[in-house]
PLY file of the C-alpha trace (Angstrom):
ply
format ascii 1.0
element vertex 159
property float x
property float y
property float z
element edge 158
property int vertex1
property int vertex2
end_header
40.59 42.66 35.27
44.30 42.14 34.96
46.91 44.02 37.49
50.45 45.11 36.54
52.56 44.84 38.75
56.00 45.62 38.99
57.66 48.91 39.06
57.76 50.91 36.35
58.20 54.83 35.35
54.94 55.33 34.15
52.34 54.41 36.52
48.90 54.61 34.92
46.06 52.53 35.07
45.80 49.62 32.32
43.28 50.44 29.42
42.92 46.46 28.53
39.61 44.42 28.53
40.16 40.70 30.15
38.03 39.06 27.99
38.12 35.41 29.34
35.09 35.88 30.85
33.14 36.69 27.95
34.48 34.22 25.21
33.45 31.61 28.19
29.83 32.62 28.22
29.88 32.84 24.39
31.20 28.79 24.20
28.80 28.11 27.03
25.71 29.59 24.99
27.21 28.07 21.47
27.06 24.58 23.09
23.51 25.09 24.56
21.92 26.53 21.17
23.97 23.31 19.27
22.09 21.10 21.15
19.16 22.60 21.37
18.07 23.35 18.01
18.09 19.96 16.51
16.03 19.13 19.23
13.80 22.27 18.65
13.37 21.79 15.26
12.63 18.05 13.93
12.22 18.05 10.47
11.36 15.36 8.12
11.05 16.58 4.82
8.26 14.81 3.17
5.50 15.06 -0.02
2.23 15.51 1.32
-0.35 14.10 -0.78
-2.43 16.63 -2.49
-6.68 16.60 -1.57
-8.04 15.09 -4.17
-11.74 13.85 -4.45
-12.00 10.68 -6.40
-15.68 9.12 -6.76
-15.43 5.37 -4.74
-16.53 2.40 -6.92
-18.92 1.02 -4.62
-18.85 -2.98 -4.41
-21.46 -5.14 -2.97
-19.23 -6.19 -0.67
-18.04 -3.48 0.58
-19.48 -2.73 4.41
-20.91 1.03 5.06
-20.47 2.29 8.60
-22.01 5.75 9.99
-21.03 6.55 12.95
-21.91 9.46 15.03
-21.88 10.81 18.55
-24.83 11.09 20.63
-24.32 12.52 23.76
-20.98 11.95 24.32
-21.64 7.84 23.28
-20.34 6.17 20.16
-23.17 4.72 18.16
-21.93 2.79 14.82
-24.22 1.90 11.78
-23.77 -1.42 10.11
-25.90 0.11 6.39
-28.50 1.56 8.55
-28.87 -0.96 11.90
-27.19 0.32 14.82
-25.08 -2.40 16.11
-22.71 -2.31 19.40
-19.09 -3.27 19.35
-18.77 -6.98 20.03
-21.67 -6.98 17.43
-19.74 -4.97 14.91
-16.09 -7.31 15.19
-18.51 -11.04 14.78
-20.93 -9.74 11.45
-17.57 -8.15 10.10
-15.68 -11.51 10.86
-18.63 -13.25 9.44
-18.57 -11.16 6.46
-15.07 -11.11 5.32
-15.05 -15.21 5.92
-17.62 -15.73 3.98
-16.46 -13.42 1.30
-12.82 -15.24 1.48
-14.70 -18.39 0.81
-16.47 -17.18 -2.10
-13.44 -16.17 -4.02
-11.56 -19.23 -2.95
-14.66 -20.98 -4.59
-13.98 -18.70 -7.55
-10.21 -19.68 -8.60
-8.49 -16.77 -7.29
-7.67 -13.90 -5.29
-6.29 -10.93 -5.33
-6.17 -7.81 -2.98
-7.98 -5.75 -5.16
-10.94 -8.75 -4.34
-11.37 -8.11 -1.08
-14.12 -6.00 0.46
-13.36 -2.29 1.97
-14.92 -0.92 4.59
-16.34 2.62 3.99
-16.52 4.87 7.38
-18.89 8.12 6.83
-17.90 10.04 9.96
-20.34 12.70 11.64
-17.86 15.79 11.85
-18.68 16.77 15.11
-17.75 12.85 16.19
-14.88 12.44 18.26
-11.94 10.47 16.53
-12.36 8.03 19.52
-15.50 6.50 17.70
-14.49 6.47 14.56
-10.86 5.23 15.48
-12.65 2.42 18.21
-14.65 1.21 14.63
-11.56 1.08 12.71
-9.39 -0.97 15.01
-12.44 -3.47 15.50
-12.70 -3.85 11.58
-9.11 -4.04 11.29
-8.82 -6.86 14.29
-11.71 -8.70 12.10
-9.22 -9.08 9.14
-10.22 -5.82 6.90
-7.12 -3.99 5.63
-8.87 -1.64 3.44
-10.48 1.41 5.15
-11.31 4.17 3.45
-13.30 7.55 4.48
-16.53 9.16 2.47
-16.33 12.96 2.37
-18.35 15.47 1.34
-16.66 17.13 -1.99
-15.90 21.33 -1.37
-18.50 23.43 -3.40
-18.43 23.86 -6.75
-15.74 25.91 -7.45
-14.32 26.02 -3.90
-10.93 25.10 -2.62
-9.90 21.94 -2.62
-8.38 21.61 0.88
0 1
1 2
2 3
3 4
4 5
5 6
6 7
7 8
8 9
9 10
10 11
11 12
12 13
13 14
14 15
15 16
16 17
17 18
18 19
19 20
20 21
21 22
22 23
23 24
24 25
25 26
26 27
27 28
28 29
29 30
30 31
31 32
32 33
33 34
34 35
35 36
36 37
37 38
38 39
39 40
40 41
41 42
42 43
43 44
44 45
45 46
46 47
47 48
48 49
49 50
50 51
51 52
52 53
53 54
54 55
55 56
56 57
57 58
58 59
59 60
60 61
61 62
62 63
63 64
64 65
65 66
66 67
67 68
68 69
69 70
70 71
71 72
72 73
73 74
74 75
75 76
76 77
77 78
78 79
79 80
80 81
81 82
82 83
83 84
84 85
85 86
86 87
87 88
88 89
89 90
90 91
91 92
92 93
93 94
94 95
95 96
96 97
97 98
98 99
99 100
100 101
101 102
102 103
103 104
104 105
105 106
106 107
107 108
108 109
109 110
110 111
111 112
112 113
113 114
114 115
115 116
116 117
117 118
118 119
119 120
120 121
121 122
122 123
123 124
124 125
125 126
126 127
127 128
128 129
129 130
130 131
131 132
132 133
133 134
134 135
135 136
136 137
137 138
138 139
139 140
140 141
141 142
142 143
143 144
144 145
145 146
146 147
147 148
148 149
149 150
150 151
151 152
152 153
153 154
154 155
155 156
156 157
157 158
């Protein structure tokens, strides 16, 4: 609130707004909201892949793993043998040596040689099962995983 002072023939009372105060708390909240929203809202504009169901060209090679969640333990198939985890990382290690020696044997190879590993996940599973199988295949030299889902029904959305 400003004062006059001084004398003057007309003494009545100032009709003027101080507004200092305001224009402070208006920069005060501008800064706050400036730093805030990038903060708030992250961003990254991307291009999600759409769902599409393509049929898998099954190899012989290629390793099958089930894996479901039986009272609250992880139990992984190997085909249709349960196997435990050390189990799982020495016949995949086994597996993808011995396949690396056959195509050495062979002439060449490629990538596209290489045996995948196909995971058919139980939906009620946890992703701590499935994702414990993964990194053991992936420690045992895989580097293709790929999941097997069920397609929508006829005529159903694709998402």
């Amino acid at each position: 609130m400003a004062m006059s002072s001084g004398s003057s023939a007309e003494d009545m009372p100032m009709s003027d707004i101080n507004t200092t105060p305001l224009v402070d708390v208006m920069l005060v909240l501008l800064i706050i909201f400036l730093i805030t929203v990038p903060v708030v809202v992250q961003n990254i504009k991307l291009k999600l892949p759409d769902v599409r169901y393509d049929p898998t060209q099954t190899k012989p090679e290629n390793v099958s793993l089930s894996i479901t969640a039986n009272g609250g333990t992880c139990q992984v198939y190997w085909g249709t043998s349960p196997i435990t985890s050390k189990e799982l990382y020495e016949r995949a290690y086994k597996k993808l040596d011995a396949d690396i020696k056959r195509l050495k044997a062979a002439g060449t190879i490629s990538p596209d040689d290489l045996p995948e590993v196909h995971i058919r996940g139980d939906v009620s599973t946890p992703y701590r099962c499935i994702g414990g199988a993964i990194f053991q295949m992936q420690s045992a030299g895989f580097q293709k995983v790929g999941f097997i889902s069920e397609p929508p029904p006829q005529g159903g959305p694709s998402a």
